[in-house]
C-alpha positions in Angstrom: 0.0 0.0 0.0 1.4 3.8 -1.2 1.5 6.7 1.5 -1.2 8.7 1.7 -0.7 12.6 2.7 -4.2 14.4 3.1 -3.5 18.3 3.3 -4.4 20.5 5.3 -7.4 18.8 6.9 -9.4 20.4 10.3 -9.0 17.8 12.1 -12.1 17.2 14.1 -13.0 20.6 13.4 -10.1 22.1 14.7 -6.9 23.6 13.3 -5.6 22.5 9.6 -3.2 19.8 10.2 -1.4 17.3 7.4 -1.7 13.9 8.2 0.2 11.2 6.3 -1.3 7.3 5.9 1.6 5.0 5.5 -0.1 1.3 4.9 -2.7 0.3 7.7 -1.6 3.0 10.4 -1.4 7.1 10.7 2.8 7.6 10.7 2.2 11.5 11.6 0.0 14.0 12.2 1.4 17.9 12.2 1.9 21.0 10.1 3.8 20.5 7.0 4.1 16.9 6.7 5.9 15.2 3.2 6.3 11.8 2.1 8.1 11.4 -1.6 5.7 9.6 -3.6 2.9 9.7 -1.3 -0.1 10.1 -3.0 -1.7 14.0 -1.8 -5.6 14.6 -1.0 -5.5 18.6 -0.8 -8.1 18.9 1.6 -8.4 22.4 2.6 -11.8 23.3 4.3 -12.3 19.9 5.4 -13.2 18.0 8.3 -11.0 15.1 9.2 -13.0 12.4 11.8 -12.6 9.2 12.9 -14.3 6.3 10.8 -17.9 6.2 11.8 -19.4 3.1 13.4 -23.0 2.4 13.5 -24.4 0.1 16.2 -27.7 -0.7 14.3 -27.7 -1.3 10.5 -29.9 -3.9 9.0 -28.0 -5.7 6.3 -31.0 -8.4 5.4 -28.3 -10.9 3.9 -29.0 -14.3 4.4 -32.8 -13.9 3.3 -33.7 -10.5 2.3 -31.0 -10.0 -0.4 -33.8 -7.9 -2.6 -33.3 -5.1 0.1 -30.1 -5.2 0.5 -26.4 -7.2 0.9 -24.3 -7.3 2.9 -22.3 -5.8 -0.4 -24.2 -3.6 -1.2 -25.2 -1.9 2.6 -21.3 -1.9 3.4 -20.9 0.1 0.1 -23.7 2.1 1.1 -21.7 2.6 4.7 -18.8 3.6 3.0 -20.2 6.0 0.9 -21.3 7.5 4.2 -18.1 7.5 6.0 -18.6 5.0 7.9 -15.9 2.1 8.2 -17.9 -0.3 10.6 -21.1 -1.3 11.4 -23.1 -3.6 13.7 -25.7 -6.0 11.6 -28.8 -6.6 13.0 -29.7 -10.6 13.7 -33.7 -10.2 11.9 -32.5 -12.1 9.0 -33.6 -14.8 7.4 -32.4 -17.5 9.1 -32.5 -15.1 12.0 -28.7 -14.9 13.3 -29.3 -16.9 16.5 -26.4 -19.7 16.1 -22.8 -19.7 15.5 -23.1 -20.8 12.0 -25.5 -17.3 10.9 -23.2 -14.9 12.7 -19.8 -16.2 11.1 -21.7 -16.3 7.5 -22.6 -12.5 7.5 -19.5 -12.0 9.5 -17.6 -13.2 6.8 -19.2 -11.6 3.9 -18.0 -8.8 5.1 -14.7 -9.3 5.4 -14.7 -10.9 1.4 -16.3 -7.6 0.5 -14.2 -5.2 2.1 -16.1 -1.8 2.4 -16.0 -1.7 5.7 -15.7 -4.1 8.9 -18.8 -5.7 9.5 -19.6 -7.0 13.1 -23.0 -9.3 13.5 -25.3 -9.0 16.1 -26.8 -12.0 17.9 -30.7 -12.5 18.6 -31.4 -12.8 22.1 -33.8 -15.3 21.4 -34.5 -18.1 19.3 -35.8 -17.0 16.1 -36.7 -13.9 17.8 -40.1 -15.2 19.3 -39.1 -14.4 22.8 -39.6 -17.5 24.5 -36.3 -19.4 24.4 -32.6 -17.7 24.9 -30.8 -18.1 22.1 -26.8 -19.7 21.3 -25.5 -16.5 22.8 -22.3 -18.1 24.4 -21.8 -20.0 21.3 -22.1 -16.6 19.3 -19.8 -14.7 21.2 -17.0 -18.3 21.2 -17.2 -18.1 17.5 -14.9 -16.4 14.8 -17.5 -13.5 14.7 -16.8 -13.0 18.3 -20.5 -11.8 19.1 -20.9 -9.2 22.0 -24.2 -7.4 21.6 -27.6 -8.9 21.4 -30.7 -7.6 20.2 -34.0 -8.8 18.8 -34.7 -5.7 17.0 -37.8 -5.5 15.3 -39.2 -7.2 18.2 -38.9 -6.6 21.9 -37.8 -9.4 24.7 -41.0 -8.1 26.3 -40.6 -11.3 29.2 -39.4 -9.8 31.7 -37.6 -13.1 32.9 -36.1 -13.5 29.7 -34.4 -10.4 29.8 -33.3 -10.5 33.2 -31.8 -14.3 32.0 -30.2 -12.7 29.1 -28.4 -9.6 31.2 -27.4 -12.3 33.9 -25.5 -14.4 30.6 -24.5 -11.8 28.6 -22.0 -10.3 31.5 -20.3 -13.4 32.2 -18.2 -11.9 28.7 -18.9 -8.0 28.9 -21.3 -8.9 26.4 -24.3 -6.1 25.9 -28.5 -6.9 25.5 -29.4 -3.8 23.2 -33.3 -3.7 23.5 -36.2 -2.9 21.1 -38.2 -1.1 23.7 -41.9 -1.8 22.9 -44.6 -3.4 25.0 -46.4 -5.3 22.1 -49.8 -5.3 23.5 -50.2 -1.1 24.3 -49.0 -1.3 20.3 -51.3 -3.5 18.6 -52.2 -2.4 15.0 -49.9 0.8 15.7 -49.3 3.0 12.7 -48.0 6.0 13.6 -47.1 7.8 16.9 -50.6 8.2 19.4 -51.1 12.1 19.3 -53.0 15.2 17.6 -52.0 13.6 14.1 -53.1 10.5 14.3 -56.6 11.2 16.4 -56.9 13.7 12.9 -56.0 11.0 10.1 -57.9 8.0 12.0 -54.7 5.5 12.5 -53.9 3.5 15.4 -51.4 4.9 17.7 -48.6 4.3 18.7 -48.0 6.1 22.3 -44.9 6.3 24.4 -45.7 4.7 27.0 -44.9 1.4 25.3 -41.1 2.9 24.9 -41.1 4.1 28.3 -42.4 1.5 30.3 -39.9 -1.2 28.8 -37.0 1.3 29.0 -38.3 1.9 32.8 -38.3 -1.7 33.5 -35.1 -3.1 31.3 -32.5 -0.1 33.8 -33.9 -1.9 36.8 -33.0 -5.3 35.6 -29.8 -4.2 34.7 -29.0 -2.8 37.7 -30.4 -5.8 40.0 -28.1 -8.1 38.1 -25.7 -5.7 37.3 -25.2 -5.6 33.9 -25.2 -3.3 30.7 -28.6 -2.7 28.7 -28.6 -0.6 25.5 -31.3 1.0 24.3 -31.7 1.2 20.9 -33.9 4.1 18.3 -34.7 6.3 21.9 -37.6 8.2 20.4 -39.3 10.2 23.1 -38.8 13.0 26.0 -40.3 10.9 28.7 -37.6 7.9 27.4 -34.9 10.8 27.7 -36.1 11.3 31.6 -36.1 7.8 32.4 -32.4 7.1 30.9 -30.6 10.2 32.2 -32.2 9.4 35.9 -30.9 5.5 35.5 -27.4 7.0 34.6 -28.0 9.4 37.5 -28.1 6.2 39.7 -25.1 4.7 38.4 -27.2 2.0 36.5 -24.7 0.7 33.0 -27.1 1.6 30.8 -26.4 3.3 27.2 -28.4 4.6 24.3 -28.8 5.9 20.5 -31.1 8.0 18.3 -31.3 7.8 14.7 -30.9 10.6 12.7 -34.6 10.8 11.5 -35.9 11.5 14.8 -33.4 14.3 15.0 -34.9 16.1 12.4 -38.7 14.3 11.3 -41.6 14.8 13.0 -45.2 13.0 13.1 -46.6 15.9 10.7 -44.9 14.0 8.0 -47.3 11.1 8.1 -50.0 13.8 6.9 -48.9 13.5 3.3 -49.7 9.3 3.7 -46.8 8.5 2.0 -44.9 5.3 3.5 -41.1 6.2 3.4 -42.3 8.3 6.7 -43.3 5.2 8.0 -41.1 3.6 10.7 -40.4 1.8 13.6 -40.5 3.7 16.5 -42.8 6.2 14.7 -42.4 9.4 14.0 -42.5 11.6 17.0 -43.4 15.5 18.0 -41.8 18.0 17.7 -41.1 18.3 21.9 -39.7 14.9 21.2 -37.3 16.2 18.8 -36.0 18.9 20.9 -35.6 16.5 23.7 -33.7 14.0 21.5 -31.3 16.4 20.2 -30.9 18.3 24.1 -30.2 14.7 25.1 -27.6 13.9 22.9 -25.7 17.2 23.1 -25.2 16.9 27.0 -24.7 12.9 26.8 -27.9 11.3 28.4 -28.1 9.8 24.6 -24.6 8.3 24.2 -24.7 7.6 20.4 -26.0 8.1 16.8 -26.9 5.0 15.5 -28.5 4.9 11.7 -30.8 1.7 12.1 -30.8 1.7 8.3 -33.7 -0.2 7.1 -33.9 -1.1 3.3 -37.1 -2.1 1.7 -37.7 -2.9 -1.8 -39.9 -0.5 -4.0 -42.7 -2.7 -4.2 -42.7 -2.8 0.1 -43.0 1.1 0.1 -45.4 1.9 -3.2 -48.2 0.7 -1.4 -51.0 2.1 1.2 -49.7 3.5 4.6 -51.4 0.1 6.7 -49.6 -2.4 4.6 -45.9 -0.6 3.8 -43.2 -2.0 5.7 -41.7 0.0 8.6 -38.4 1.7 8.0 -35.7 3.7 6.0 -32.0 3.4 4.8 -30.0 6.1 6.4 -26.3 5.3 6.1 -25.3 7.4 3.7 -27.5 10.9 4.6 -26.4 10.5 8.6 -23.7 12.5 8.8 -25.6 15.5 6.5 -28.5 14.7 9.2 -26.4 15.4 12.2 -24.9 18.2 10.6 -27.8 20.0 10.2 -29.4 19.2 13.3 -26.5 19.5 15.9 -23.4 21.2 14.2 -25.3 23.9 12.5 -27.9 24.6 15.8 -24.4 24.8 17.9 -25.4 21.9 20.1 -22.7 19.3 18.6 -18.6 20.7 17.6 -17.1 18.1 15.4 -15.2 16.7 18.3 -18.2 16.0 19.4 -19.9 14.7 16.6 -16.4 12.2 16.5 -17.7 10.6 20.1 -21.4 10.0 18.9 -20.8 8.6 16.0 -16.7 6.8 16.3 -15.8 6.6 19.2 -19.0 6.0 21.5 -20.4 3.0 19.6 -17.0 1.9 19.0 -16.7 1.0 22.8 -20.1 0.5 23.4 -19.9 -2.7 20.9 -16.2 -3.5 21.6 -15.3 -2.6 17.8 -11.6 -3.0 18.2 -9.5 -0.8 16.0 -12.5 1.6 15.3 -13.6 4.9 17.2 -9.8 5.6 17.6 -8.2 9.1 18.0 -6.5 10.7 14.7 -3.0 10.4 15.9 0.1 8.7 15.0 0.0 5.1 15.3 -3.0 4.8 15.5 -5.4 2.5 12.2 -6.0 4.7 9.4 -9.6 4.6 9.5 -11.0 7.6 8.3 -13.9 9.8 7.2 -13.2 13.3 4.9 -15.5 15.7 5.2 -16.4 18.6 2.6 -19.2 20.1 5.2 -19.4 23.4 3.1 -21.3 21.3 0.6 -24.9 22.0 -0.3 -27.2 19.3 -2.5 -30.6 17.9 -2.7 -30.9 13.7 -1.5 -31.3 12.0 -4.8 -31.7 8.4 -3.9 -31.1 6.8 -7.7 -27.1 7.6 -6.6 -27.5 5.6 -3.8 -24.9 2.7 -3.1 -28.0 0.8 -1.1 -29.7 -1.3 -3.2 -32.9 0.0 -1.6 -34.3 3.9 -2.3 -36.7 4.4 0.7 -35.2 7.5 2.5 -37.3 10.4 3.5 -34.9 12.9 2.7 -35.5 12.2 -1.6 -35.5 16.2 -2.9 -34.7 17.7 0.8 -31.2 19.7 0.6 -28.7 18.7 3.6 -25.5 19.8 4.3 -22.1 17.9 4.4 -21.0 15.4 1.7 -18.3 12.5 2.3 -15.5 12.8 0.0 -13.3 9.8 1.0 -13.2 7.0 3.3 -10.2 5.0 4.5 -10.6 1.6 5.9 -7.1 0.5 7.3 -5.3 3.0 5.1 -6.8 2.0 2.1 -9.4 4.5 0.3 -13.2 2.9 0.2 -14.4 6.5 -1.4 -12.3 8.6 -3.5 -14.3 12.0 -4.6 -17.4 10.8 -3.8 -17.3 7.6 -5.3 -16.9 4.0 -4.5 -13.2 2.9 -5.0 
């Protein structure tokens, strides 16, 4: 592998500083840096970060390979800056043995993109009656440490107590889908002023709150860590940031759509607004991005959600729940927390690098920008201006809510281990 020298980057927001790749590691970081022969990125005006890792991406390979690979999301990752990502276990076979988790785990390394770590169901096929292989995930080559039955919620409370009490015998980590099922039966939206107007079932908070409420206690009677994953509203917000004022090991994310979306969007009935947790208000919003700016929320986390066309093009009640978000993110958290002056970049390097890079034990990821230290690395031109057109996607799904919105920021190269994943924009 050639030396690198990128030019005159800000690193994390800060002063311009050179800093020169040479293989897998950063040799130097400093003002006026040369290599003879390196190859040079002028990248004046830029933001240099860590590699972005995302705790919550659905990859849908084995199964779902008409929404998305495990190919074509880690190109998708890439093109976002991101050089690792945690891959949800709802898959087809859901990844609940040894044998599921080292296939996707894997795939990932043959394709290259960007690290790829599997999550493991907590339960057996996700129907929340059984604990899954989860010491037999985390013994195997993919080395498994969280566990989540996202899209579902372990909603027995004994089987989530069981599944805290095994998953800290390792330093393992239970990330929860927090929703009681039966407060959201036939749920299509979030329970408010909006839906009582359009007439569809609601989904209220409560069900987040409550299983949030109950899943810090068990955590901290058996003295382990709980994760919370998609935090949606300002009573969940409350209920975390007490638990951490208690001392309780308890973390948690918020995707960048509900940073920025509100329920109002549902009143145009089109399903790419339609996801799981819905959709809150605009309070909620507020809250979320309050929380994350003074740490109660720990993380950004994308939980990217392809769908194919035919899955989305359809009335509200039968679309499927979700959107792709990898690769409009970092735009997303620009405009919601670097431009409202509630994020620097420095920060915006913990929530998205460094933050879910320890949460999930992602070794050689969320590392600082210094010498000797892996070259993996995210170039930022954040003066950039452009409307979301999802026909450029990498994803091989389209369903983002942002089609025809402008956002900020656009990733102009990525560097997995030295070695560039996006040059100008574009897939390597």
């Amino acid at each position: 592998m050639s030396k690198i020298l990128i030019r005159g980057a800000e690193v994390l927001g800060g002063e311009a500083q050179d800093v020169l790749i040479d293989g897998e590691t950063i040799e130097a970081v400093g003002a006026g840096l040369s290599a003879e022969g390196a190859d040079v990125i002028e990248a004046e005006g830029k933001i240099l970060l860590p590699g972005l890792v995302d705790l919550h991406t659905h990859l849908r390979e084995p199964g779902r390979e008409d929404s998305e690979t495990v190919l074509t999301g880690t190109r998708a990752a890439a093109s976002g800056g991101y050089t690792a990502v945690f891959a949800m276990a709802n898959t087809f076979p859901v990844a609940d043995t040894a044998g599921v988790v080292e296939q996707v785990y894997r795939l990932g390394q043959e394709h290259g993109y960007c690290d790829v770590q599997p999550i493991g169901a907590v339960t057996v096929g996700l129907e929340g009656s059984k604990l899954a292989e989860l010491g037999a995930m985390h013994e195997s080559a993919a080395g498994v440490t969280v566990f989540s039955d996202d899209g579902k919620c372990v909603h027995d409370a004994v089987i989530m107590r069981r599944a805290l009490e095994y998953v800290k015998a390792f330093g393992g980590v239970v990330a929860q889908h927090a929703q009681e099922p039966r407060l959201t039966e036939g749920a299509q939206m979030n329970e408010g002023i909006v839906s009582a107007e359009l007439g569809l079932g609601g989904w209220p908070a409560v069900a987040e709150e409550s299983i949030i409420a109950r899943d810090v206690l068990l955590a901290e009677h058996v003295g382990s860590r709980v994760h919370i994953c998609h935090l949606s509203t300002a009573g969940s917000v409350e209920i975390v940031r007490w638990a951490k004022s208690r001392g309780i090991d308890v973390t948690a994310e918020v995707t960048p759509h509900h940073l920025l979306l509100t329920d109002e969007m549902v009143r145009t009935y089109n399903p790419v607004y339609k996801v799981n947790p819905p959709l809150r208000t605009e309070r909620d919003v507020m809250a979320l991005r309050e929380a994350l700016a003074d740490g109660t929320i720990d993380i950004v986390a994308t939980d990217h959600a392809p769908h194919p066309h035919e899955d989305k093009d359809c009335e509200w009640a039968a679309a499927a729940m979700g959107m792709v978000g990898l690769e409009t993110a970092l735009s997303v958290v620009q405009q919601t927390m670097v431009e409202t002056g509630l994020l620097t970049w420095a920060a915006v390097a913990d929530r998205m690098s460094y933050a879910p890079a320890r949460i999930g034990q992602a070794k050689g990821h969320g590392r600082p920008v210094s010498a000797g230290e892996p070259a993996n690395l995210t170039l930022l031109d954040s003066a950039y201006r452009g409307e979301v057109d999802p026909a450029g996607f990498a994803s091989r799904s389209r369903n983002t809510p942002y089609e025809g919105r402008e956002l900020p920021g656009r990733v102009t190269h990525t560097f997995l281990r030295g070695r560039a994943t996006v040059v100008d924009g574009k897939l390597a």
